[in-house]
C-alpha positions as CSV (number, residue, x, y, z in Angstrom):
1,X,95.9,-10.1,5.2
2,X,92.6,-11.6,4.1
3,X,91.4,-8.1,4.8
4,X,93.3,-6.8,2.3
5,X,92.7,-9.0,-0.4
6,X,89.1,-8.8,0.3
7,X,89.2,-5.1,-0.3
8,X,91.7,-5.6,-3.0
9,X,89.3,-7.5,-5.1
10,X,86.0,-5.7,-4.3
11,X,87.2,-2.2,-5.5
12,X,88.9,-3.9,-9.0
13,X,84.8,-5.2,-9.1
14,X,83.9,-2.0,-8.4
15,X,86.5,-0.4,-11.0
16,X,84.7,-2.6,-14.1
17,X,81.4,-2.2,-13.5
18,X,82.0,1.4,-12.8
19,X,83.9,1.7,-16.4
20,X,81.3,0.1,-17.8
21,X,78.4,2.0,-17.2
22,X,77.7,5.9,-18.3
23,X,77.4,8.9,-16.1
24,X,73.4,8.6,-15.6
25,X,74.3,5.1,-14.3
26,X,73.1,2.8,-18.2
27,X,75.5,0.5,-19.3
28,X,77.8,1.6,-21.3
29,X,76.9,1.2,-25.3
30,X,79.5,-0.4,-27.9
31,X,80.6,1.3,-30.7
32,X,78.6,0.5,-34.1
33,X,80.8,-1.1,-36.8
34,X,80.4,1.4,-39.8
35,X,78.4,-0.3,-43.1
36,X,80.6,0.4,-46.3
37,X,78.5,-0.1,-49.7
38,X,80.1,-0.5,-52.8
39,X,77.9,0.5,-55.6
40,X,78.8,1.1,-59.5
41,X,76.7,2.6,-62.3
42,X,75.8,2.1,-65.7
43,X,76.8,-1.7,-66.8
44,X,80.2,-0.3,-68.1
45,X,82.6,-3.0,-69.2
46,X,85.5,-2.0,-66.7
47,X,83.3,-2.8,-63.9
48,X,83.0,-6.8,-65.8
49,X,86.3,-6.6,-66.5
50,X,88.3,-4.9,-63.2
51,X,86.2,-4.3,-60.4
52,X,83.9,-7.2,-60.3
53,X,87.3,-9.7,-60.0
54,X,88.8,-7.0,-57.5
55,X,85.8,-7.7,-55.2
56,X,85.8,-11.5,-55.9
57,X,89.6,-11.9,-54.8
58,X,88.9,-10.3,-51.5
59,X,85.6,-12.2,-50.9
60,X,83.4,-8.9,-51.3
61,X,80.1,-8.0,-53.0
62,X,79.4,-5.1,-54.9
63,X,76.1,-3.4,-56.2
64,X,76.0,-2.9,-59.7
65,X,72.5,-0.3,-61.2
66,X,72.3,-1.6,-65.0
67,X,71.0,0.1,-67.4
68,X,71.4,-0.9,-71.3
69,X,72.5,-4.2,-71.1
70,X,73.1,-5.5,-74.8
71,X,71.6,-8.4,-75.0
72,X,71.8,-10.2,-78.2
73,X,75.0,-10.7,-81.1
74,X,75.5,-10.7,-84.8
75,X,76.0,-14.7,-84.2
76,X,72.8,-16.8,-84.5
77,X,73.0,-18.7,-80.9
78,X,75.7,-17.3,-79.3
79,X,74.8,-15.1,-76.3
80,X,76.0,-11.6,-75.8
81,X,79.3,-12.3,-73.5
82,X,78.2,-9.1,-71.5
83,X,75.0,-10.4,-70.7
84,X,76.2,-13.7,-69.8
85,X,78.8,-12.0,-67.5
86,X,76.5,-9.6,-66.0
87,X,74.2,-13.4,-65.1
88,X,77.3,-15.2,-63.5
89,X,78.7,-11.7,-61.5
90,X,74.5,-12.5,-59.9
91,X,75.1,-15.8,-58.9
92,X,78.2,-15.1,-57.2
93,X,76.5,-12.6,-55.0
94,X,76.6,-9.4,-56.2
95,X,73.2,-7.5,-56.4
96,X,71.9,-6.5,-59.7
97,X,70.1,-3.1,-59.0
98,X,67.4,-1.4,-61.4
99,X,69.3,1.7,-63.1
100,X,65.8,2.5,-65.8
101,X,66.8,1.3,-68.9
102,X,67.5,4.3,-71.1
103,X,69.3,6.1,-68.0
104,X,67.0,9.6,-68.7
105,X,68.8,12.6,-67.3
106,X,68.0,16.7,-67.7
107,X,69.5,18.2,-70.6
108,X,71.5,20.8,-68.7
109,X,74.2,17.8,-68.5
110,X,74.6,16.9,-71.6
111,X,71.5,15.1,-72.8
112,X,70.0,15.3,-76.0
113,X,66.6,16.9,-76.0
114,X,64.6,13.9,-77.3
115,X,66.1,11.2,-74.7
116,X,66.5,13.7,-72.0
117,X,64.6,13.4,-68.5
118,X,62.2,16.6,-69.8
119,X,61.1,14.7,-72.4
120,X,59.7,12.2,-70.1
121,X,56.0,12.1,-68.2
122,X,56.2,10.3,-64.6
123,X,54.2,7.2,-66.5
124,X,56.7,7.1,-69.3
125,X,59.3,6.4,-66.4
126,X,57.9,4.4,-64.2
127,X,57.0,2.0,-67.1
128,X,60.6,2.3,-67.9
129,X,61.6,1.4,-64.7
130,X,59.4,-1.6,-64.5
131,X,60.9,-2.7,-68.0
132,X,64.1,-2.8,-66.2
133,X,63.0,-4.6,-63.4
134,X,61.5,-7.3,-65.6
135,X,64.5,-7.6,-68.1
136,X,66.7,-8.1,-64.7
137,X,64.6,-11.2,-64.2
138,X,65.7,-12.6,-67.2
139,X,69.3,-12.4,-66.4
140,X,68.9,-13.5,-62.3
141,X,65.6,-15.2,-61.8
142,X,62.5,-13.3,-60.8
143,X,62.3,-11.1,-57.9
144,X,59.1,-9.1,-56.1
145,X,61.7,-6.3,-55.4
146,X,65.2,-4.4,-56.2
147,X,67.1,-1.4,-55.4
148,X,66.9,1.6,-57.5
149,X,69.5,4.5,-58.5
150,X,68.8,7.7,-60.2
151,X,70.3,8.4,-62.9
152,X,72.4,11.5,-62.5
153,X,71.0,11.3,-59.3
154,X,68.2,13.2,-60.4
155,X,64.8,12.4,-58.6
156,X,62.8,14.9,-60.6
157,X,60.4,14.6,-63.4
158,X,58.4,17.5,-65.3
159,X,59.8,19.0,-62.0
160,X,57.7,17.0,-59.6
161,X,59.9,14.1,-57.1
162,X,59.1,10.9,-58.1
163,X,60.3,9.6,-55.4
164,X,57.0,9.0,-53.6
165,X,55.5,7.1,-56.5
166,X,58.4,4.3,-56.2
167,X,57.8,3.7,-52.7
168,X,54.3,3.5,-53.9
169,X,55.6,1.4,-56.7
170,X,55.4,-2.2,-55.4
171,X,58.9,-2.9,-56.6
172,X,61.5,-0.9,-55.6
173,X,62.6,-2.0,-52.1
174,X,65.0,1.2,-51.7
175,X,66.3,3.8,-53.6
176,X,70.0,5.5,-53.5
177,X,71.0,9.3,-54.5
178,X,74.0,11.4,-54.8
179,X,76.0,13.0,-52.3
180,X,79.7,14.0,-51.9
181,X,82.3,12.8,-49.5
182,X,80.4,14.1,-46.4
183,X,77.4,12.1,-47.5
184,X,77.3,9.3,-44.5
185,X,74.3,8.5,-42.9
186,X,74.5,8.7,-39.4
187,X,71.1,9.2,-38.6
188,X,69.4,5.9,-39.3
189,X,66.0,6.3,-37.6
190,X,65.5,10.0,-39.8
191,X,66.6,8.3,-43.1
192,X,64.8,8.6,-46.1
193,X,65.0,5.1,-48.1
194,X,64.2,6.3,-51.2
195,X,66.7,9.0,-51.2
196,X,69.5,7.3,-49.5
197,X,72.4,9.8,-50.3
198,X,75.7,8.6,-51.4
199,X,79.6,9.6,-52.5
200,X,79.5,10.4,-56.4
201,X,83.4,9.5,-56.8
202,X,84.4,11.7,-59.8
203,X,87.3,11.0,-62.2
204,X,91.1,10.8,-60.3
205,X,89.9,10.1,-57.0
206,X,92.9,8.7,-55.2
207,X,93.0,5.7,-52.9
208,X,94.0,7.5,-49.8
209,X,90.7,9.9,-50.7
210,X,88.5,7.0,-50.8
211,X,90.2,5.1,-47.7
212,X,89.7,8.8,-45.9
213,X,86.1,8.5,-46.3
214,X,85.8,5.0,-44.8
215,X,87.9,6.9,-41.9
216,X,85.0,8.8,-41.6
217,X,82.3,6.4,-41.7
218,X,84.7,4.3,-38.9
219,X,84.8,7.7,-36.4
220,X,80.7,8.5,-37.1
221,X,79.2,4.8,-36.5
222,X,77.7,5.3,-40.0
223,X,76.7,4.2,-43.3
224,X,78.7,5.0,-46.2
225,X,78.1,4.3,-50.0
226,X,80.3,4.6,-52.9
227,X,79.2,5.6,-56.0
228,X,81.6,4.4,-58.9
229,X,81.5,4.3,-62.3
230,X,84.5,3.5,-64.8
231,X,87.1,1.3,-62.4
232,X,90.4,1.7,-64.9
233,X,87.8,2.8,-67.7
234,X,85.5,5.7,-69.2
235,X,83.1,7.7,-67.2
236,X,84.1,8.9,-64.0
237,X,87.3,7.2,-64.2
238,X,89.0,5.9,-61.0
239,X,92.6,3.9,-61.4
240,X,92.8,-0.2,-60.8
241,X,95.7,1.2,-58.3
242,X,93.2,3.3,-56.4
243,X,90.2,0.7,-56.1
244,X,92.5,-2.1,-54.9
245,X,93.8,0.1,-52.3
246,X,90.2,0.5,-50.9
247,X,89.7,-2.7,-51.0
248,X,92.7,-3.8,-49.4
249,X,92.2,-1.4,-46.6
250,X,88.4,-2.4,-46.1
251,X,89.8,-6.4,-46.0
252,X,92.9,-4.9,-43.1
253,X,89.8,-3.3,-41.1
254,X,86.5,-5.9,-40.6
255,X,87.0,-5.5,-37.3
256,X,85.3,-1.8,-37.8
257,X,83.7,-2.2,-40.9
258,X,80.9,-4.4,-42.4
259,X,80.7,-4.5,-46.3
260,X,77.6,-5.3,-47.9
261,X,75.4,-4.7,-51.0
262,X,73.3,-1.6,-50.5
263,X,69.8,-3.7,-50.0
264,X,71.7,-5.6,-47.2
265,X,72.8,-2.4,-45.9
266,X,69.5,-1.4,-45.9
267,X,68.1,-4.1,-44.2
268,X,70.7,-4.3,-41.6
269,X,69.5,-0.7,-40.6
270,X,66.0,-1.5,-40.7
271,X,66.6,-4.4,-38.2
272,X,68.9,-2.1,-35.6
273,X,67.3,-1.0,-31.9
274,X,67.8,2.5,-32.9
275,X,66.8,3.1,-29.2
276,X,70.8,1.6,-28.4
């Protein structure tokens, strides 16, 4: 009898190490949560008004690029309600990213010649961009670096990538691009930080569409970023019904999914053992 239970319990020892170890005899690796970014464009009013207070009733924070911020009113020493708004949504956690300030993009979508991207040199710019970053420090407090978003996801000017001069920069940490709903990152140790490619969500996206895509960052291990811009509002318009149902789904599923601002993202790949 003791012979029996000897062998009972040696081969159920044998059975877990055994199913936890790979063919070539390495332990056996656990499956990477998948990093979710939210990220929204452009400053626009429905993200003050709808998505920031989405993300604050489930306890998440979003990454908003601002550009044209208006920061001043008709009333001698009142302050612009947006700008105030855009300074409180930073001290609740959400990262303010640089977005330039006059949001240049090339003509062929839409731009008028004189404030389009062509009418820019790469100096022009990337004063432009440090104009941003320094009228951010007025609204958060002053920081060495930020994130950075195209605009129109455009990284060229007088046809040459810029992209090179902000890593160059000094203070642009890391930069995000476009992409479509097969843009997740899976290959963290290839990844280009300045060019970190993301979903453009165009107008009517549906909440089972954008919950499919966090599917997809869930099965791959990966990194996936939303890029919004008008939640229940112009540009790119995506419905209050739509964004909640994300959210909703993201809150049902921590278990396989971190949320985080895209320079935590960032930095949480930059810290993995890509090796595991």
């Amino acid at each position: 009898m003791m012979s029996i239970l000897k062998f009972c319990v040696i081969s159920v020892l044998v059975f877990f190490y055994t199913s936890t170890v790979t063919a070539q005899g390495q332990p056996a690796r656990t499956k990477r949560k998948a990093i979710i970014c939210l990220t929204y464009d452009d400053a626009l009013n429905s993200q003050l008004e709808n998505a920031i207070p989405q993300l604050d009733s489930f306890g998440m924070k979003g990454t908003f690029f601002l550009n044209s911020i208006p920061g001043s009113t008709d009333v001698i020493g009142k302050g612009s309600d947006i700008l105030l708004k855009w300074k409180q949504a930073s001290s609740r956690g959400h990262e303010l990213g640089n977005h330039t300030l006059f949001h240049p993009c090339p003509q062929k979508l839409g731009w008028q010649k004189d404030i389009a991207i062509e009418a820019y040199t790469l100096e022009q710019l990337l004063n432009e961009v440090q104009t941003a970053h320094l009228y951010i420090d007025q609204l958060e407090g002053k920081r060495a670096k930020r994130s950075f978003a195209y605009p129109c996801n455009n990284f060229e000017v007088q046809k040459k990538d810029y992209s090179e001069r902000l890593r160059t920069f000094g203070f642009i940490s890391y930069a995000r691009a476009g992409g479509d709903n097969t843009s997740i990152v899976t290959d963290f140790s290839g990844l280009d930080k300045m060019k970190v490619p993301s979903w453009h969500v165009m107008e009517g996206t549906t909440g089972s569409q954008l919950i499919a895509y966090v599917d997809e960052a869930i099965k791959a291990g990966g990194l996936g970023i939303f890029q919004f811009h008008g939640i229940e509002g112009s540009l790119f318009r995506i419905s209050n019904e739509a964004h909640l149902q994300l959210l909703k789904y993201l809150k049902e599923n921590q278990d396989k999914v971190t949320v985080a601002t895209f320079s935590d993202a960032m930095k949480m790949v930059e810290g993995m053992n890509l090796s595991k």
